[in-house]
FIMAR-746000 format. One record per atom (N, C-alpha, C): x negated, y negated, z negated; residue in three letters; residue number from 1; atom name. Coordinates in pm, whole numbers, padded with zeros to 5 digits. Layout:
REM residues N
+--------+--------+--------+-----+-----+----+
!     c1 !     c2 !     c3 !  aa !   i ! at !
+--------+--------+--------+-----+-----+----+
!      X !      Y !      Z ! Ala ! NUM ! CA !
...
+--------+--------+--------+-----+-----+----+
END
This chain:
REM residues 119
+--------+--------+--------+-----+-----+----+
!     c1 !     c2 !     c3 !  aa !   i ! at !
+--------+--------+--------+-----+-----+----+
!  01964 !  03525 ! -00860 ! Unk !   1 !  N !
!  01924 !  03616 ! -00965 ! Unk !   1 ! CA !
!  02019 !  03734 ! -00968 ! Unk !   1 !  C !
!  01962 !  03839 ! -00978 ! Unk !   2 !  N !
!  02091 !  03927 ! -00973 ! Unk !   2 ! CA !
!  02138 !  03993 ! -01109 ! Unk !   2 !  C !
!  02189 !  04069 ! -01088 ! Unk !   3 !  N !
!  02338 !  04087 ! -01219 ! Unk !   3 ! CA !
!  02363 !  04238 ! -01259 ! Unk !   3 !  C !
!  02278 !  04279 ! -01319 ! Unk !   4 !  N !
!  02284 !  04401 ! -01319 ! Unk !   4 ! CA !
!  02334 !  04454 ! -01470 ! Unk !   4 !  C !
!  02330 !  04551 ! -01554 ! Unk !   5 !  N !
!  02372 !  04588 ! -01658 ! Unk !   5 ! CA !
!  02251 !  04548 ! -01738 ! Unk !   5 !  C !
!  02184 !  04461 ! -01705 ! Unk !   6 !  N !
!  02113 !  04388 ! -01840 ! Unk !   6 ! CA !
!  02099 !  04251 ! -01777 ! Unk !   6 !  C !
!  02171 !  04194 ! -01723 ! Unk !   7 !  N !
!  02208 !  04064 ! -01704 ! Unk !   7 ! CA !
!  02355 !  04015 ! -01684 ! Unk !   7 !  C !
!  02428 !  04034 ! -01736 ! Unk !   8 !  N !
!  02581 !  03986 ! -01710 ! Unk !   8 ! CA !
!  02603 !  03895 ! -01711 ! Unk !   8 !  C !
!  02738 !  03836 ! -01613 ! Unk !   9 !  N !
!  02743 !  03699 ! -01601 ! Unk !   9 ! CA !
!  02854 !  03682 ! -01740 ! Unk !   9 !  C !
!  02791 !  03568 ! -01823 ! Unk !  10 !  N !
!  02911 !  03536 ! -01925 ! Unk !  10 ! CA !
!  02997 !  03389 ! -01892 ! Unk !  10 !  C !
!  03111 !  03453 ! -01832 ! Unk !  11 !  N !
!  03215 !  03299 ! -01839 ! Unk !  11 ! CA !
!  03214 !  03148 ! -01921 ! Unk !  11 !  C !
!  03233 !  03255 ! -02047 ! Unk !  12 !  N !
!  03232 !  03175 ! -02193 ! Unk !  12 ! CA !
!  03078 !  03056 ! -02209 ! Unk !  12 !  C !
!  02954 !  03116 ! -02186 ! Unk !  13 !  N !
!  02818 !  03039 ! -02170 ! Unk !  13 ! CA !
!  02832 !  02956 ! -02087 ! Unk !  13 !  C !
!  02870 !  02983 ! -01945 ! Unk !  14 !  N !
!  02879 !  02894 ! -01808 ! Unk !  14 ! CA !
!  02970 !  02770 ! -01856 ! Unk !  14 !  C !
!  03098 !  02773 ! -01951 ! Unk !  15 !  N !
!  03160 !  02702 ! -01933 ! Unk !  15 ! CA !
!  03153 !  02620 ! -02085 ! Unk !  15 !  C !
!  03027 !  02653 ! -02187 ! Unk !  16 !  N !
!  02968 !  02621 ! -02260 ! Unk !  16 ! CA !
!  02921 !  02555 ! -02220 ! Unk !  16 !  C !
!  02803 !  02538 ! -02131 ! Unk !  17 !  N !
!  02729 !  02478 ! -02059 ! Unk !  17 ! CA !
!  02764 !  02350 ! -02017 ! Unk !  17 !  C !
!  02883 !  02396 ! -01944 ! Unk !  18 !  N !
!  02917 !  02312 ! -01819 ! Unk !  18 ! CA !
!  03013 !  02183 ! -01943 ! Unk !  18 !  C !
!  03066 !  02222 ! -02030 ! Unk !  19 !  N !
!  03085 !  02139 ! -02143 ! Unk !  19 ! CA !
!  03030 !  02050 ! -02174 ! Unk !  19 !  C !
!  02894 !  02101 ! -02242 ! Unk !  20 !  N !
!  02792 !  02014 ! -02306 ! Unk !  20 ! CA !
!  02724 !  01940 ! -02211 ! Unk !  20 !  C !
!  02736 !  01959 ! -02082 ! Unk !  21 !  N !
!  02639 !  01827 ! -01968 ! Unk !  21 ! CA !
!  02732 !  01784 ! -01977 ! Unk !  21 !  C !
!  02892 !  01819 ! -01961 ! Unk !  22 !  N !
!  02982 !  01675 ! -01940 ! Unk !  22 ! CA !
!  02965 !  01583 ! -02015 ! Unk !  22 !  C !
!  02957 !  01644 ! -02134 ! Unk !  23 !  N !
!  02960 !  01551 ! -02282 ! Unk !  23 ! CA !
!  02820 !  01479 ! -02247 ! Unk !  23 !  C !
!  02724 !  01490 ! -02220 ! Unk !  24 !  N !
!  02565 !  01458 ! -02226 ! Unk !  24 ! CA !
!  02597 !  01358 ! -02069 ! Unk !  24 !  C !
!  02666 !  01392 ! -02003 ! Unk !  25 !  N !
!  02668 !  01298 ! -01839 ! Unk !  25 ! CA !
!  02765 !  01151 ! -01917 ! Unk !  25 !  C !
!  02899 !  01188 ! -01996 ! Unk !  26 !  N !
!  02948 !  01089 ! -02036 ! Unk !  26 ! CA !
!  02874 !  01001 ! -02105 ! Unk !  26 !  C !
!  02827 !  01043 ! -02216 ! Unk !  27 !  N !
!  02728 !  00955 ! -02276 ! Unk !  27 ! CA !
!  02622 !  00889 ! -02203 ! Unk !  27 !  C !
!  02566 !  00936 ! -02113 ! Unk !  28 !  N !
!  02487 !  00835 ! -02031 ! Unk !  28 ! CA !
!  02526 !  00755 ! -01954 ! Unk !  28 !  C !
!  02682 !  00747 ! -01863 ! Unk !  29 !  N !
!  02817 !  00707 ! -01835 ! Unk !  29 ! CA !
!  02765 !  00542 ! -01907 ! Unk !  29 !  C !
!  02886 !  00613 ! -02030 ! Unk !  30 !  N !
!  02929 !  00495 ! -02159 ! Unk !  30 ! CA !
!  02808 !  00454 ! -02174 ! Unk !  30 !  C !
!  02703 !  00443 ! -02232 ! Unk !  31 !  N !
!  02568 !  00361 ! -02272 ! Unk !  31 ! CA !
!  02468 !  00341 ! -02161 ! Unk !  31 !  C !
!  02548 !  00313 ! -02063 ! Unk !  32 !  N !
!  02466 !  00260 ! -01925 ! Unk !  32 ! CA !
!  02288 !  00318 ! -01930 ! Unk !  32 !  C !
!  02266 !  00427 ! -01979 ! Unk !  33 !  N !
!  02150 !  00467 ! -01959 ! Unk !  33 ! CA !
!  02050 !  00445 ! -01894 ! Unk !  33 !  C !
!  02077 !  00479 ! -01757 ! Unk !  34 !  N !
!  01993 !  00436 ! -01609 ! Unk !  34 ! CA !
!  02039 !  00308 ! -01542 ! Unk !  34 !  C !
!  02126 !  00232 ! -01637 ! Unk !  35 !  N !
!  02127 !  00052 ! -01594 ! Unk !  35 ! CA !
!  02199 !  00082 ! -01471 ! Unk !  35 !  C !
!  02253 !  00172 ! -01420 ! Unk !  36 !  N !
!  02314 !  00145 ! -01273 ! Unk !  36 ! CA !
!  02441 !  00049 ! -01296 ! Unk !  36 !  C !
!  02501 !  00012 ! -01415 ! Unk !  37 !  N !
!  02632 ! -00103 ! -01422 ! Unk !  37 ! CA !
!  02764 ! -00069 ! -01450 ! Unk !  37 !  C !
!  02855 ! -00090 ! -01357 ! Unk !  38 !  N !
!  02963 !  00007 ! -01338 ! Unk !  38 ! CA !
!  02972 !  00101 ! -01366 ! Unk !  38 !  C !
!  03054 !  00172 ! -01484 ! Unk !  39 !  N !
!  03049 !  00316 ! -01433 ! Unk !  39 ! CA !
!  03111 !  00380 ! -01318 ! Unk !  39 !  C !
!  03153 !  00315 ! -01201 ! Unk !  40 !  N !
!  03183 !  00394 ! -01114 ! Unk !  40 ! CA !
!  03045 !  00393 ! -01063 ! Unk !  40 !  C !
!  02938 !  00333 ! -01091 ! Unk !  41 !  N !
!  02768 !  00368 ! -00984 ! Unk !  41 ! CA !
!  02749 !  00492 ! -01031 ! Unk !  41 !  C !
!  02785 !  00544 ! -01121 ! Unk !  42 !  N !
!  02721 !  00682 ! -01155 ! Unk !  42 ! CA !
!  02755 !  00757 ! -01104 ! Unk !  42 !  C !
!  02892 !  00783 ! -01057 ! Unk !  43 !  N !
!  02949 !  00875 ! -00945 ! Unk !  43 ! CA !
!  02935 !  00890 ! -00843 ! Unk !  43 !  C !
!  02775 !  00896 ! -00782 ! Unk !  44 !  N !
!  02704 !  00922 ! -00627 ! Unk !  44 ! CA !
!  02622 !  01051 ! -00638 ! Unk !  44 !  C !
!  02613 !  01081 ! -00531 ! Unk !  45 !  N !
!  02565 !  01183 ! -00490 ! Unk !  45 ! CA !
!  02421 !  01236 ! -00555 ! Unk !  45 !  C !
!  02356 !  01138 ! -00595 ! Unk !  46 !  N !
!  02209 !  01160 ! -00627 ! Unk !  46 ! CA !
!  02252 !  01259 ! -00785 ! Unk !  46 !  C !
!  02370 !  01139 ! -00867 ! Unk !  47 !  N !
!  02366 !  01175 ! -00991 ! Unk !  47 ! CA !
!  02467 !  01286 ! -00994 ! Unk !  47 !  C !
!  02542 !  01380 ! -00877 ! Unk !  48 !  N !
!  02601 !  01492 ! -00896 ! Unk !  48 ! CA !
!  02502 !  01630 ! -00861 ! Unk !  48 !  C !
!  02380 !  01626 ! -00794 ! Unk !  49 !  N !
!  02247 !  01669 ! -00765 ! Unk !  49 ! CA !
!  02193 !  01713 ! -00890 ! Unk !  49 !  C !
!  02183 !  01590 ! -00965 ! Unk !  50 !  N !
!  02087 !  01563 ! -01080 ! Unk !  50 ! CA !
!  02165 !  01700 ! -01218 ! Unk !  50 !  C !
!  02327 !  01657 ! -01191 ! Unk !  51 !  N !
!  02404 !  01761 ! -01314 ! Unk !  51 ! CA !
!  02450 !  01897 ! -01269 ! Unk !  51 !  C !
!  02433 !  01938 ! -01143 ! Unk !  52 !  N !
!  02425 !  02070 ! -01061 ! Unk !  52 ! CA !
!  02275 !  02099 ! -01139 ! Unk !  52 !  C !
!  02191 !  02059 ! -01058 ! Unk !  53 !  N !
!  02058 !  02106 ! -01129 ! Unk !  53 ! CA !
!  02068 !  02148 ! -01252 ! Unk !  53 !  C !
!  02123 !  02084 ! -01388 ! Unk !  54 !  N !
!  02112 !  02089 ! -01519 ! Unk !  54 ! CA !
!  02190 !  02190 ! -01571 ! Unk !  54 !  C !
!  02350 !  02229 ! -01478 ! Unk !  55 !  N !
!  02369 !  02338 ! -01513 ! Unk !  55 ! CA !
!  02294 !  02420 ! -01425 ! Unk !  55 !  C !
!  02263 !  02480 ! -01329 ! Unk !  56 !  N !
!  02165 !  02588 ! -01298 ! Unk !  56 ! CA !
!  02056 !  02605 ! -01370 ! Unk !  56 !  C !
!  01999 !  02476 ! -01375 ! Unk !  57 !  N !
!  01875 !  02524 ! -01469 ! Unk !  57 ! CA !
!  01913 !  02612 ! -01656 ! Unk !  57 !  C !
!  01995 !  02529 ! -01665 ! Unk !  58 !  N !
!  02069 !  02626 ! -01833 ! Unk !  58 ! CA !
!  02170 !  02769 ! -01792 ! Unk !  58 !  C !
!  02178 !  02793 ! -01669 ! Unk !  59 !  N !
!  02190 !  02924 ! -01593 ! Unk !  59 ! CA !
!  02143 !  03059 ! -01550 ! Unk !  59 !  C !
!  01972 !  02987 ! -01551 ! Unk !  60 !  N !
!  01894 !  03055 ! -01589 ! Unk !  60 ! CA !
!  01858 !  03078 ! -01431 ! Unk !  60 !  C !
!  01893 !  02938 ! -01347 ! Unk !  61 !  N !
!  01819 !  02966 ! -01207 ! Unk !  61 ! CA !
!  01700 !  02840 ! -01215 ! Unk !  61 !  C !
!  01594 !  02883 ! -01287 ! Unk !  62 !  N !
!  01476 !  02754 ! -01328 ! Unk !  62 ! CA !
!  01472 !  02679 ! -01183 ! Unk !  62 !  C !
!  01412 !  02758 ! -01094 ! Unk !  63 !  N !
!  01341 !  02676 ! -00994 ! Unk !  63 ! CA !
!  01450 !  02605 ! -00945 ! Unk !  63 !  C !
!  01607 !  02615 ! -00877 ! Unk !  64 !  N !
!  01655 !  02620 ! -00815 ! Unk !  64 ! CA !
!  01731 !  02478 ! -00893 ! Unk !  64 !  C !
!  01746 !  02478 ! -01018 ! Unk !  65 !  N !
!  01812 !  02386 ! -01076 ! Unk !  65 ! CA !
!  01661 !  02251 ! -01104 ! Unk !  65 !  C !
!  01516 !  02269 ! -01124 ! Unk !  66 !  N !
!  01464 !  02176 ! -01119 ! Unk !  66 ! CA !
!  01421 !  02109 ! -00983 ! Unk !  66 !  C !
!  01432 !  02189 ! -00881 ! Unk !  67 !  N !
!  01417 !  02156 ! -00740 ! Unk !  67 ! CA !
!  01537 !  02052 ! -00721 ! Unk !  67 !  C !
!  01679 !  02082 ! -00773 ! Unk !  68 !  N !
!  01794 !  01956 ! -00739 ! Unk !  68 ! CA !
!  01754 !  01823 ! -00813 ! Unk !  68 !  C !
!  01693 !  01864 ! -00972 ! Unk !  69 !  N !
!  01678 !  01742 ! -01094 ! Unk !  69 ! CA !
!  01601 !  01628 ! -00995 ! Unk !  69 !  C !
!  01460 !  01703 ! -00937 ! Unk !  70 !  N !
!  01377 !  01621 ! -00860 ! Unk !  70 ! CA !
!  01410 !  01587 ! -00772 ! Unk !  70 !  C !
!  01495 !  01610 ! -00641 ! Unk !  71 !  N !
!  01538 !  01560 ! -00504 ! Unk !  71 ! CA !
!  01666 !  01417 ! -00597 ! Unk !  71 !  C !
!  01744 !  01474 ! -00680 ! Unk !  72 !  N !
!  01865 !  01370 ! -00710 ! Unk !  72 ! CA !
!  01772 !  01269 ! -00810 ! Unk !  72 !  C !
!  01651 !  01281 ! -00849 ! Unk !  73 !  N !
!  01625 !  01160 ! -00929 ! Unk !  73 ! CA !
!  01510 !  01075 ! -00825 ! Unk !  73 !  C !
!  01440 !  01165 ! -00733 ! Unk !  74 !  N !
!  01418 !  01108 ! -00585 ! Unk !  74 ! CA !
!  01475 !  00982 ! -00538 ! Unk !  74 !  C !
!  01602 !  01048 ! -00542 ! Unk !  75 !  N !
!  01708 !  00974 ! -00418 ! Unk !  75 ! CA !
!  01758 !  00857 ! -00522 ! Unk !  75 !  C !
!  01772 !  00897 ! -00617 ! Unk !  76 !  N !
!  01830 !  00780 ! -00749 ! Unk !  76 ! CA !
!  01726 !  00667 ! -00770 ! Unk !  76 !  C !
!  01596 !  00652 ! -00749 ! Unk !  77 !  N !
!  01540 !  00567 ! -00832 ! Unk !  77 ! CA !
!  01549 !  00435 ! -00732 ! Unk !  77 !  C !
!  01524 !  00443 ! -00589 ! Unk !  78 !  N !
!  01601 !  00324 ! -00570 ! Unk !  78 ! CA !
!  01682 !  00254 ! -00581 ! Unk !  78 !  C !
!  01793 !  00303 ! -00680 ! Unk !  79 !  N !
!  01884 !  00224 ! -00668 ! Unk !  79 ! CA !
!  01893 !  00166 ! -00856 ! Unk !  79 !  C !
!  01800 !  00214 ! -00926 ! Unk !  80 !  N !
!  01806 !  00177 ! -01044 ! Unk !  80 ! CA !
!  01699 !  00047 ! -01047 ! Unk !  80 !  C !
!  01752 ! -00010 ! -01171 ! Unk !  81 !  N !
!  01653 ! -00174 ! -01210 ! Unk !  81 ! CA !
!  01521 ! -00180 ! -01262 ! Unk !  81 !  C !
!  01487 !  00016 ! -01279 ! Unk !  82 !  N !
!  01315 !  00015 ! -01313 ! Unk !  82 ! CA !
!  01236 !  00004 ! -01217 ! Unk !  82 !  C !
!  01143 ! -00088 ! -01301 ! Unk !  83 !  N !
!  01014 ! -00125 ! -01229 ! Unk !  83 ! CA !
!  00902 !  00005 ! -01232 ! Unk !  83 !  C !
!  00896 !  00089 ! -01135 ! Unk !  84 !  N !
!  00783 !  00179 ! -01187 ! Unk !  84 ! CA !
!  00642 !  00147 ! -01083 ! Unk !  84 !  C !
!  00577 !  00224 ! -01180 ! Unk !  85 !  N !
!  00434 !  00187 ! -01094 ! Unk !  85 ! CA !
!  00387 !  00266 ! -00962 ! Unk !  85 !  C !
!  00324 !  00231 ! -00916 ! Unk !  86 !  N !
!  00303 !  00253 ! -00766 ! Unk !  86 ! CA !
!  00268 !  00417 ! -00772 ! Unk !  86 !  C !
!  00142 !  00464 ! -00866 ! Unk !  87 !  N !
!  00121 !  00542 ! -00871 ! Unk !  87 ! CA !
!  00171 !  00699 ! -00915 ! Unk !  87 !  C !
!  00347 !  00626 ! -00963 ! Unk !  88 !  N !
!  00434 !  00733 ! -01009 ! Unk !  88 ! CA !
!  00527 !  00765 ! -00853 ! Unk !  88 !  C !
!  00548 !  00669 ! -00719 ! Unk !  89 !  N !
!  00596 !  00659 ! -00631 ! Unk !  89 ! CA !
!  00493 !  00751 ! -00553 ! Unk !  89 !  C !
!  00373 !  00757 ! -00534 ! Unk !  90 !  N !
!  00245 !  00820 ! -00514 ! Unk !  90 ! CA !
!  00288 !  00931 ! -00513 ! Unk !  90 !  C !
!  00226 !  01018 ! -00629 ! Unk !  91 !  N !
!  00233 !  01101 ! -00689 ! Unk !  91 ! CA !
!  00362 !  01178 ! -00715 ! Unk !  91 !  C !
!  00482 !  01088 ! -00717 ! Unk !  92 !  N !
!  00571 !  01206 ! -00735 ! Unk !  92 ! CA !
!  00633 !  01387 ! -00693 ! Unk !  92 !  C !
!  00571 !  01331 ! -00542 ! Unk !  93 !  N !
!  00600 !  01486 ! -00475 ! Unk !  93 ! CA !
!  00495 !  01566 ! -00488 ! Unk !  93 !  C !
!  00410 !  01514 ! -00474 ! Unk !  94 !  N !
!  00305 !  01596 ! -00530 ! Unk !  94 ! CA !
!  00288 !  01710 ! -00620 ! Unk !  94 !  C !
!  00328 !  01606 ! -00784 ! Unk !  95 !  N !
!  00376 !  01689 ! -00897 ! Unk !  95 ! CA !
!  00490 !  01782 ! -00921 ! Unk !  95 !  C !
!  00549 !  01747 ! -00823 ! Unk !  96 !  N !
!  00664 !  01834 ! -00809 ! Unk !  96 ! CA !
!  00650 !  01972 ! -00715 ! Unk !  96 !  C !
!  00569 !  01980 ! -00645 ! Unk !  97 !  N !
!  00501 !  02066 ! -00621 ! Unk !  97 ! CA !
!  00455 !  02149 ! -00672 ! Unk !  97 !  C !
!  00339 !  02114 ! -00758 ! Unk !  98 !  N !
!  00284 !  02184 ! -00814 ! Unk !  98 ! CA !
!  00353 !  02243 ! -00970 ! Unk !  98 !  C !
!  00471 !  02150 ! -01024 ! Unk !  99 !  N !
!  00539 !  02213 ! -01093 ! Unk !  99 ! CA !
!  00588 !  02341 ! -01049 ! Unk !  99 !  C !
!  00642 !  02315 ! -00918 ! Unk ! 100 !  N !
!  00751 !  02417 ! -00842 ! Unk ! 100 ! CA !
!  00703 !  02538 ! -00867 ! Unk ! 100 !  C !
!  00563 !  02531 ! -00775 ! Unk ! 101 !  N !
!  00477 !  02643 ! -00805 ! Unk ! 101 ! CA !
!  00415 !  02706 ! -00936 ! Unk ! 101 !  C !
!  00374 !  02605 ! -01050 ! Unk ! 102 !  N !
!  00374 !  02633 ! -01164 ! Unk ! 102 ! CA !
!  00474 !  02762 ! -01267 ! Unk ! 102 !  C !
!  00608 !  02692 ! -01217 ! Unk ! 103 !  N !
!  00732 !  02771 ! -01262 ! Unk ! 103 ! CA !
!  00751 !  02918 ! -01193 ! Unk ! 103 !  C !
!  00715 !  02930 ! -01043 ! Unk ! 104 !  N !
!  00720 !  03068 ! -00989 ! Unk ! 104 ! CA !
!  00612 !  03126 ! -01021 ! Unk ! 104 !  C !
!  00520 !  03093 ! -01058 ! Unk ! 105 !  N !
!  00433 !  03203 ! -01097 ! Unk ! 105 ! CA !
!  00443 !  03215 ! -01276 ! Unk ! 105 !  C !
!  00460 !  03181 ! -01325 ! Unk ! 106 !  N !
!  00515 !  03180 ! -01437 ! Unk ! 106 ! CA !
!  00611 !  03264 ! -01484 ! Unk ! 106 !  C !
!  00725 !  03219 ! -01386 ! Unk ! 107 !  N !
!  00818 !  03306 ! -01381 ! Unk ! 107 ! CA !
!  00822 !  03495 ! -01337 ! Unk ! 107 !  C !
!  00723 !  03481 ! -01256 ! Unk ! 108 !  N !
!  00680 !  03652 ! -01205 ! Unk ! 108 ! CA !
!  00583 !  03751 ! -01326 ! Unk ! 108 !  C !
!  00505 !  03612 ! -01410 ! Unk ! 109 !  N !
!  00411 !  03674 ! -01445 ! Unk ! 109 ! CA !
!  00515 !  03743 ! -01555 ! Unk ! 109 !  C !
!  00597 !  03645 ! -01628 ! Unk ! 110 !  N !
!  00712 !  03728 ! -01732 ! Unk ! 110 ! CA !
!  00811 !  03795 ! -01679 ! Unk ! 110 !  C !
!  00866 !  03782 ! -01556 ! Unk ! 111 !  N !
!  00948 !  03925 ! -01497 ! Unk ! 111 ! CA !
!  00846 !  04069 ! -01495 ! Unk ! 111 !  C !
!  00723 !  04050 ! -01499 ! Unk ! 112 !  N !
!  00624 !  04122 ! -01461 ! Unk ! 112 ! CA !
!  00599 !  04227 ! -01596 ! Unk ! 112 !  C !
!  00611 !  04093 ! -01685 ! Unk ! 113 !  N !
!  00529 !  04213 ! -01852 ! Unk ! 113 ! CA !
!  00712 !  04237 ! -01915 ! Unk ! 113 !  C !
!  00794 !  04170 ! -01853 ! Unk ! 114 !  N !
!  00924 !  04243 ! -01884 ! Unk ! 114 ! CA !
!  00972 !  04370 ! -01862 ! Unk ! 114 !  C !
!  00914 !  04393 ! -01735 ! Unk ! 115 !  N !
!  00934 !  04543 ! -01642 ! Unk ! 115 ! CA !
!  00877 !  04605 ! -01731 ! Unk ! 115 !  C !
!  00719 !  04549 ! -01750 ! Unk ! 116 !  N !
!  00606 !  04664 ! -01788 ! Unk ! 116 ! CA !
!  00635 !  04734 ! -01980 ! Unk ! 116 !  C !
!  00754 !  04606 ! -02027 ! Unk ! 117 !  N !
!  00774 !  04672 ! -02175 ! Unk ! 117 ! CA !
!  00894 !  04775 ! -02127 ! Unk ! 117 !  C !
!  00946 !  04726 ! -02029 ! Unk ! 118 !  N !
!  01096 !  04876 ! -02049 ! Unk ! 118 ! CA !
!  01081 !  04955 ! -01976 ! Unk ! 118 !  C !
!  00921 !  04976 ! -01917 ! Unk ! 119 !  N !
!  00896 !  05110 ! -01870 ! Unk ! 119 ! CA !
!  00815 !  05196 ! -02012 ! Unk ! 119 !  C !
+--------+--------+--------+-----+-----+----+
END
């Protein structure tokens, strides 16, 4: 995204941000959320994917941060104790797809009537 004099990067937000997932990653940590056990299981790769994504996405890079949420909860669900149904294993990439695409056009259509108010 680029950075121009009506988008500045603010330190202070980023590290707002990056705050409040810690606090929000601990708590799912401590109250074994996703049943992985240990809290050292939470410290793999899927679930550092999953909190990259979460700050990008509150960054204000949508696609780029829900594209990680979905590959790291991908790669995560094997190793968690839910039973899901066949048809969510199915379907998952699928929907993610069409989210993907959902969000970029979405996203153009309001970069689009943004231009068109500050002309």
């Amino acid at each position: 995204m680029k950075r121009g004099k009506n988008n500045p990067h603010n330190a202070g937000r980023s590290l707002g941000i990056f705050l409040i997932m810690m606090g929000i990653m601990s708590a799912v940590v401590v109250l074994d959320i996703l049943r992985l056990g240990d809290p050292g299981d939470y410290f793999k790769w899927q679930v550092l994917l999953i909190f990259i994504g979460m700050i990008s996405l509150f960054n204000n890079s949508g696609l780029t941060g829900i594209a990680m949420i979905v590959a790291g909860v991908w790669f995560l669900i094997p190793e968690t104790y839910f039973e899901l149904p066949e048809i969510f294993l199915t379907l998952y990439w699928p929907a993610a797809f069409v989210m993907a695409g959902v969000i970029v056009l979405a996203g153009g259509i309001l970069n689009r009537r943004k231009t068109d108010r500050q002309t």
